[in-house]
C-alpha positions as CSV (number, residue, x, y, z in Angstrom):
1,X,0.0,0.0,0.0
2,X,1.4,3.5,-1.0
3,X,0.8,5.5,2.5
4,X,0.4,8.8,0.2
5,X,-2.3,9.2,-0.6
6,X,-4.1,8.9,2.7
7,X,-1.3,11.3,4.1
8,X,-2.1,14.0,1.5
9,X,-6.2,13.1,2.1
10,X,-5.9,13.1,5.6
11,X,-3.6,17.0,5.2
12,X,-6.5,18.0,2.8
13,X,-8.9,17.0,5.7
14,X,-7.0,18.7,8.0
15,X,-6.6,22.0,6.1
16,X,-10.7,22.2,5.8
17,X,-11.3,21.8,9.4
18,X,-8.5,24.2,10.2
19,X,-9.8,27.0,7.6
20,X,-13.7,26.1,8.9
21,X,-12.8,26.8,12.5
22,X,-10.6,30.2,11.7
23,X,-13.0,31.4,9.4
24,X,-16.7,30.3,10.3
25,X,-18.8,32.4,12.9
26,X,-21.9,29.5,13.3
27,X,-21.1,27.3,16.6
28,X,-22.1,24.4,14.9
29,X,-19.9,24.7,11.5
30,X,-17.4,25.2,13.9
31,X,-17.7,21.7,16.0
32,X,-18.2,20.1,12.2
33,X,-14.7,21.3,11.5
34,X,-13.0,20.3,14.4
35,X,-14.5,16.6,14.1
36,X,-13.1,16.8,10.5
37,X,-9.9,17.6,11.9
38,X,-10.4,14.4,14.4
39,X,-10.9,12.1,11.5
40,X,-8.3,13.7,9.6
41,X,-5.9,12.3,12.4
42,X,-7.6,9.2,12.6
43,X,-6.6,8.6,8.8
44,X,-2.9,9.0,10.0
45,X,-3.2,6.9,13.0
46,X,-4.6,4.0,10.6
47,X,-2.4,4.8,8.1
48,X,0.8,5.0,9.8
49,X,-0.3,1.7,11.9
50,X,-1.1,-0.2,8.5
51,X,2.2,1.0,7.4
52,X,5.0,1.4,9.8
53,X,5.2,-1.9,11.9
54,X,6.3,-0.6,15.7
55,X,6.9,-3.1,18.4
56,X,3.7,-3.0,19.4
57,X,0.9,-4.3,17.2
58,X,-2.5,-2.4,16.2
59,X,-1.3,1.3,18.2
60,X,-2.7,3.0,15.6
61,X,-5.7,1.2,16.0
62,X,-6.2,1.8,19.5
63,X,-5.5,5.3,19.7
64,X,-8.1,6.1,16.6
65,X,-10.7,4.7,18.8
66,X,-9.4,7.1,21.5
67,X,-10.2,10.0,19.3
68,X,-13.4,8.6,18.3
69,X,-14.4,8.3,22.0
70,X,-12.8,11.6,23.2
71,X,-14.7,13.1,20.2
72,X,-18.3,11.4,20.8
73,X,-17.7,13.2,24.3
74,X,-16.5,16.7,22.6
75,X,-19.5,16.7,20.1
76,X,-22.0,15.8,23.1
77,X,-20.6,18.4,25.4
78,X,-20.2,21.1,22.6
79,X,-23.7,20.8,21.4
80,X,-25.6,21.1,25.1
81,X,-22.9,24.7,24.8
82,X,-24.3,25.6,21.4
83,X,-28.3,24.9,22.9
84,X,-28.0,26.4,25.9
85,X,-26.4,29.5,24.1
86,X,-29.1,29.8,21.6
87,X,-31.6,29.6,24.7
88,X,-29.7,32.6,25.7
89,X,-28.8,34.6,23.2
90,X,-31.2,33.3,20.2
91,X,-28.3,33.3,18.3
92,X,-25.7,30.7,17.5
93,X,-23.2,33.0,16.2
94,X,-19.6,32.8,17.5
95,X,-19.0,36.5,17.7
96,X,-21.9,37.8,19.7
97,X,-20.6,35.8,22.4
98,X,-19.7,37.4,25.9
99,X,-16.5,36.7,27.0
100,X,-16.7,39.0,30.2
101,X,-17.8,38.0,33.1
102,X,-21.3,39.8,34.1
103,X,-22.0,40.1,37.7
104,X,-25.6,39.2,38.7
C-alpha cells in the first residue's frame, strides 16, 4: 500500500477543518470542522499503523478509537454549549458571544 495518498487526504482534511474553525462564525460549523480535523488524524493513525510496523501491534488502531471516543464526548458536550447558548442569546453566532464575566 502507498501511504500517500491517505497522508495527503488526511492534510487535505485537516486544512478544511482548520480553515472552517478560523473562518466560520456558526457554533455548529465550527464543532463540524473540528470533528473533521479528528478524523483527519484518525486517517494518519490507521495509516501510519497499516504501514510502519512498531513493536507494538494495532497502536494505531487503539488510539483512533481514543479519538473517536474523546470526540463522541467533545460533540456531546459542545452541542448542550451551542443549545444552551441559543436559549440565551437566540443566536448561535460565535461573535456575539460574551467573554466578560457579568455580575448578577
Amino acid at each position: 500500500m502507498r501511504p500517500v495518498i491517505p497522508y495527503v487526504t488526511a492534510a487535505l482534511l485537516f486544512g478544511i477543518g482548520v480553515y472552517g474553525v478560523l473562518r466560520r462564525r456558526n457554533a455548529v460549523l465550527l464543532l463540524m470542522s473540528v470533528e473533521l480535523m479528528l478524523n483527519a488524524v484518525n486517517l494518519i493513525l490507521i495509516t501510519a499503523d497499516a504501514t510502519v510496523r512498531a513493536a507494538l501491534p494495532h497502536t494505531g488502531q487503539v488510539f483512533a478509537l481514543f479519538v473517536i471516543v474523546i470526540a463522541a464526548a467533545e460533540v456531546g458536550v459542545g452541542l448542550a454549549i451551542v443549545l444552551q447558548l441559543y436559549r440565551l442569546r437566540a443566536s448561535v453566532a460565535v461573535d456575539e458571544v460574551p467573554l466578560e464575566r457579568v455580575d448578577a
